[in-house]
N, C-alpha and C positions, 0 to 999 in steps of 0.2 A: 173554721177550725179544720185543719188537715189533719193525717194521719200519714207516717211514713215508716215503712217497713224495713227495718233494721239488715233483715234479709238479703236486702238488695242494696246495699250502702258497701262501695267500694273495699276492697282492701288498701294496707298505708300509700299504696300506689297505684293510684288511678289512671287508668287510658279510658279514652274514649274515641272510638270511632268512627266513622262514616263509611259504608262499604256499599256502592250504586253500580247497579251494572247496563249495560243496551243488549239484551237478547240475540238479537236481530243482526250487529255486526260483530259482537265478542270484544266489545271493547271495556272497560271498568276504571273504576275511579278509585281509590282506597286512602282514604287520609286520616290521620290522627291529632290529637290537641293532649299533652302529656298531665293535664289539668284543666276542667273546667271553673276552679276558684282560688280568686286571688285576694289576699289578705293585707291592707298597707294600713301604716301608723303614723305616728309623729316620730317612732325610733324605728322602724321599716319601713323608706319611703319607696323602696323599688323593689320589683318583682319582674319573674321571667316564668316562662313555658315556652313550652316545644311546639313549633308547626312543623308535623311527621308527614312523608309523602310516602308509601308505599305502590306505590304507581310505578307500571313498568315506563313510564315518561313523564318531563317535568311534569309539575304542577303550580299555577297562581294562586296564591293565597289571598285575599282583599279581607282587612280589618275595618269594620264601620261601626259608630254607633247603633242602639234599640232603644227604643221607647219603656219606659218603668212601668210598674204598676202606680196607682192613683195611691198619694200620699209618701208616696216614695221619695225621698231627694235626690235628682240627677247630677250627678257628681263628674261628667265630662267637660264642665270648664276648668277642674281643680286635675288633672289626670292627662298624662301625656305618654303616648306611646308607639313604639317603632319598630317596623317598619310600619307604614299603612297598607302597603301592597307588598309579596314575596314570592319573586320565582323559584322553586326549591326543586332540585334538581331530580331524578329519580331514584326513590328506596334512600334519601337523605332526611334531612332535618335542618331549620332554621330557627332561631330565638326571636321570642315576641315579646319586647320590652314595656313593662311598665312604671310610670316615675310618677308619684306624687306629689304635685308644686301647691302650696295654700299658701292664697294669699295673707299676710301680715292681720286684717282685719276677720279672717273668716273664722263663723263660730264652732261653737265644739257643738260635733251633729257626727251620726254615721253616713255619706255620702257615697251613692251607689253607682257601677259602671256597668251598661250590659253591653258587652259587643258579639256581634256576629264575626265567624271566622269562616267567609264563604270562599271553597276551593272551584279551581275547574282546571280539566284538561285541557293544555296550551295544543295546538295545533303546529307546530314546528319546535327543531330540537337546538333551545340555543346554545351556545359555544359557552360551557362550562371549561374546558380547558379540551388538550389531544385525549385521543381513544384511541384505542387497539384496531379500531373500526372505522376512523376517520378518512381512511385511503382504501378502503373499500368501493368506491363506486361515486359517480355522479350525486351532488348533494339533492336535486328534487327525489332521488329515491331513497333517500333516509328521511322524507319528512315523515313527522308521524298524523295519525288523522288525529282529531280532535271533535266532541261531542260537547253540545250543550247541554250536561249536566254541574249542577252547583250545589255540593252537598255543603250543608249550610250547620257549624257547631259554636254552640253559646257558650261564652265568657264569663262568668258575674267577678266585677273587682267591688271589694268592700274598703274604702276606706273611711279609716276611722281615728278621725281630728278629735283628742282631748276627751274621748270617751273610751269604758272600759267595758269589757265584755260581760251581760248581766249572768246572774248567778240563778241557775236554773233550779226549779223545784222536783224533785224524783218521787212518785209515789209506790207504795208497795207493790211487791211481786203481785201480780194476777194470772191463775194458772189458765191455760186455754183450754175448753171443750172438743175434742176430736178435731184436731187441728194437726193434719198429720206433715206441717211444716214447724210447730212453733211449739213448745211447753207453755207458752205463756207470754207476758210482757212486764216491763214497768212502762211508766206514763212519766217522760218531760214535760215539765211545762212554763213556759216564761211570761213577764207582764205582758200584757196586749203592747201596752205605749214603749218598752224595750225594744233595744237595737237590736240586731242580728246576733245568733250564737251560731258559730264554729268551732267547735272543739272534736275533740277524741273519744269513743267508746270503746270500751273495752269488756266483757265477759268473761269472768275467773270461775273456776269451780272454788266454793269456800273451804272445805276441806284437801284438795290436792293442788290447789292456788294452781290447773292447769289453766294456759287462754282457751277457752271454746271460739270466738273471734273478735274481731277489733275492727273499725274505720271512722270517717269521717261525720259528724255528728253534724248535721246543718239546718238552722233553724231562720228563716228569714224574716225581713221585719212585718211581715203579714200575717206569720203562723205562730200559734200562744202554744199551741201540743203535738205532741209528738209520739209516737210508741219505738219501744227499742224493746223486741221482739227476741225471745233466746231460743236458736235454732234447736231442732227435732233432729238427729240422726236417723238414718234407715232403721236401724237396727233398735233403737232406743223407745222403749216402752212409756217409759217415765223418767224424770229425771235423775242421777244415781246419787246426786248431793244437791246441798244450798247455790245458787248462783250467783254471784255479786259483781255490780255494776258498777266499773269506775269511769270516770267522768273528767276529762282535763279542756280546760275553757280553750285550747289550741290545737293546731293541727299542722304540722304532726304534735302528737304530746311529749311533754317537754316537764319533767320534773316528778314529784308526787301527784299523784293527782288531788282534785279541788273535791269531788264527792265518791262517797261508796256508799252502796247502798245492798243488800241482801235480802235476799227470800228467805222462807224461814225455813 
């Protein structure tokens, strides 16, 4: 049984980084993935994210499969995606495509994809196109040095053949004990034997309908519970009204949402 703290759950726009440095020579690596989660269907079979380089010089990108947790279904012969490898130039950006192909006979099941997105510092500057700087000097003194560092950021694609996203169970507000992060929480919770939930949270005050916050709601096919935690303010004593929890089975959320739930 997990527990994941609402706290710490993205805002609608997720980054995530990798930032490595070497002491010793002042050199550094800084790369980004514009999303760690990917969501495909039988009516979205493709998806994209971003490989960010923020590096003062290229960067290699290599895409490989991982290994699942136990019970899990590997879902990389049904999943095809491109590039496998990406020079991406510096302080740019590349697309990392993914397409969903199932074959004619495959059954309806949630099938999962983990891949690693391992960067490194390229050791020479290849020919992107001219520079301002290109007639500057002999080219061995524009190589740039290169470090064997590979900062290493995970993928999960979920694809989901002919099944629908299950319908989570919300239990009542429970207020916390000198918790000087959280007022309290409510408790998700899905079947054990359920596929994966991805959806939206959201936090309303009941009386001023203001958002207090919102992100990604992820529930994977190992974990049955969850807590969705309603942040504490510095300044905030106790809470000033009712809080209520809406809940949309997507992400981003897209419609009415599916649950509200309320503290009293």
């Amino acid at each position: 049984m997990t527990h994941t703290d609402f706290n710490r759950l993205s805002s609608l726009f997720l980054i995530i980084a990798a930032v490595m440095t070497w002491p010793t020579q002042g050199f550094a690596i800084s790369v980004s993935i514009s999303d760690n989660v990917v969501v495909l269907d039988s009516r979205q079979r493709s998806g994209e994210i971003a490989l960010l380089s923020m590096t003062p010089s290229p960067v290699e990108f290599e895409i490989t499969p991982m290994d699942l947790a136990e019970g899990v279904i590997d879902g990389r012969d049904y999943l095809r995606w491109s590039p496998a490898r990406a020079l991406v130039p510096a302080n740019r950006g590349s697309p990392l495509r993914m397409v969903f192909r199932p074959p004619a006979d495959l059954p309806p099941n949630e099938y999962v994809v983990r891949l690693a997105v391992k960067s490194r510092q390229v050791d020479y500057e290849p020919d992107f196109g001219p520079t301002p700087q290109d007639d500057e000097g002999p080219a061995e003194e524009r190589l740039s040095a290169g470090i064997a560092i590979q900062p290493v950021l995970p993928v999960t694609v979920y694809i989901r053949h002919k099944v629908d996203s299950p319908t989570l169970t919300i239990s009542g507000f429970e207020p916390a004990v000198d918790d000087p992060r959280s007022h309290g929480h409510f408790t998700a919770r899905k079947p054990p034997e359920a596929i994966s939930f991805i959806g939206t949270v959201a936090l309303f005050g009941a009386d001023s309908e203001q958002m207090l916050t919102s992100g990604r709601l992820r529930m994977g096919q190992t974990v049955s519970e969850t807590r969705i935690r309603v942040p504490r303010r510095e300044t905030e004593a106790e809470l000033s009204e009712p809080v209520c929890l809406h809940i949309w089975p997507t992400f981003p959320a897209s419609g009415e949402a599916e649950q509200r739930v309320c503290s009293e």
